[in-house]
C-alpha positions in Angstrom: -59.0 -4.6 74.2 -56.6 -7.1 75.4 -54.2 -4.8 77.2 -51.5 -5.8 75.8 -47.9 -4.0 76.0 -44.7 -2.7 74.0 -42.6 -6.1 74.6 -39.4 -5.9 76.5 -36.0 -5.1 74.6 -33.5 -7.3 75.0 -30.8 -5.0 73.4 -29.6 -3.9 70.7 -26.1 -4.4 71.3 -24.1 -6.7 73.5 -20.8 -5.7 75.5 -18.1 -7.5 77.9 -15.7 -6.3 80.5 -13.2 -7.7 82.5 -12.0 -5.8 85.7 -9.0 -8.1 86.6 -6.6 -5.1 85.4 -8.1 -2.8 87.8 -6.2 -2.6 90.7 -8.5 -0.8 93.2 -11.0 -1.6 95.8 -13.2 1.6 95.7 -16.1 1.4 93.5 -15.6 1.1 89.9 -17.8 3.4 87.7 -18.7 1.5 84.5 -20.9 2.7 81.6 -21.4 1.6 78.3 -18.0 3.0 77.0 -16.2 0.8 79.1 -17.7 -2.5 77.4 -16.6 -3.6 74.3 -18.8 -4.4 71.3 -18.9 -8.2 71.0 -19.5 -7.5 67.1 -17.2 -5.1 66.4 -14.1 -5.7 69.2 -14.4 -2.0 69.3 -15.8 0.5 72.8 -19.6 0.8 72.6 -20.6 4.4 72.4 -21.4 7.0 75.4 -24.9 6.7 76.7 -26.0 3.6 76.1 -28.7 2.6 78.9 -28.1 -0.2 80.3 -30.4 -4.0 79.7 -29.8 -7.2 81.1 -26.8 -7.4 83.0 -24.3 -10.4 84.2 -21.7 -10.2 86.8 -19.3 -12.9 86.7 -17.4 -12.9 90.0 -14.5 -15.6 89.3 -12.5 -14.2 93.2 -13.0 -16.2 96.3 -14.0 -12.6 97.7 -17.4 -11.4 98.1 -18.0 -8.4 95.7 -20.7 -5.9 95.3 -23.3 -4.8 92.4 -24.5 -0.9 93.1 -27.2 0.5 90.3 -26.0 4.1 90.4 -23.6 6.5 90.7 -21.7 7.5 93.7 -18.9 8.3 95.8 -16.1 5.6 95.0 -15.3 5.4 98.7 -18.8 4.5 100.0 -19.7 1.9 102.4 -21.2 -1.4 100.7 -24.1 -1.6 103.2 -27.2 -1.9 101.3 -25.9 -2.2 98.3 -26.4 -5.9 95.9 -23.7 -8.6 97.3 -22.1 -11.4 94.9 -21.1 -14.2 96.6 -17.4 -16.0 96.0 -17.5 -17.8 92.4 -20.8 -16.9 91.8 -22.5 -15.4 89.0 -25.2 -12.5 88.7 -28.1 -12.1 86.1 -31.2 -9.9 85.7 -32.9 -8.2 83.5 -32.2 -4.3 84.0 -35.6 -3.0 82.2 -37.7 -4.5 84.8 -37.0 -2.3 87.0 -39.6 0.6 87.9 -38.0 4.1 87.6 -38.1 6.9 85.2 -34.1 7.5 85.0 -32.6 5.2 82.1 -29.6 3.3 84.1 -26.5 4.3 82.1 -23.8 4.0 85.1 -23.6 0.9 87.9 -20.2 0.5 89.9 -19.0 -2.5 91.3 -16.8 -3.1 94.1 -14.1 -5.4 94.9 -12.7 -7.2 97.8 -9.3 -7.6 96.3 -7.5 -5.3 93.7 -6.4 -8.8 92.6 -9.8 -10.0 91.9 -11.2 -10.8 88.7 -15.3 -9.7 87.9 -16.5 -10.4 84.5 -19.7 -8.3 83.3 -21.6 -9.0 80.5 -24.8 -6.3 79.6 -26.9 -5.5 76.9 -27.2 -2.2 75.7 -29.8 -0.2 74.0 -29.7 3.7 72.7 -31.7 5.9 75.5 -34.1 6.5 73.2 -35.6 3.2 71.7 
């Protein structure tokens, strides 16, 4: 027996977002019906889980990544920081935890600023 495991999906589809129109700094609640479908051009469906994610933070603010839901006017301490033009990528399924991640927020400096995120998706049951 060699041990081997189920390999890692990828996902199954791929969606895009850009948050430049939203004019808020509290934390932004995004889920899979908030991307669209780089195939179609159309939403993705409800309750997609969430794969490997990319933030795109194109501001000269620092923004912030948070990998769950909450109260929109939290505090950012603790939560993932994105520097100034900087981009953020990781792989979502690595991460230990029996709850599929179908919600992150993010945060922004600026109602001005503009965050690009690009994620994978995969049904929540695969």
């Amino acid at each position: 027996m060699l041990g081997l495991s189920n390999p890692i999906l990828e996902g199954a589809y791929l969606g895009f977002t850009n948050l430049v129109n939203t004019e808020t700094t509290n934390w932004i609640p995004l889920s899979a019906s908030d991307f669209i479908n780089s195939k179609t051009g159309l939403p993705l469906s409800a309750g997609l889980i969430f794969g490997g994610l990319t933030i795109v933070n194109l501001s000269n603010d620092t923004i912030y990544l948070r990998l769950r839901n909450g109260d929109i006017l939290d505090a950012t301490e603790g939560e993932v920081s994105i520097g100034a033009s900087s981009v953020f990528s990781f792989n979502v399924y690595g991460l230990r935890g029996d709850i599929p991640l179908t919600t992150i927020q993010i945060k922004k400096a600026s109602s001005t600023d503009e965050v690009q995120v690009l994620s994978t998706f995969n049904p929540a049951t695969i």
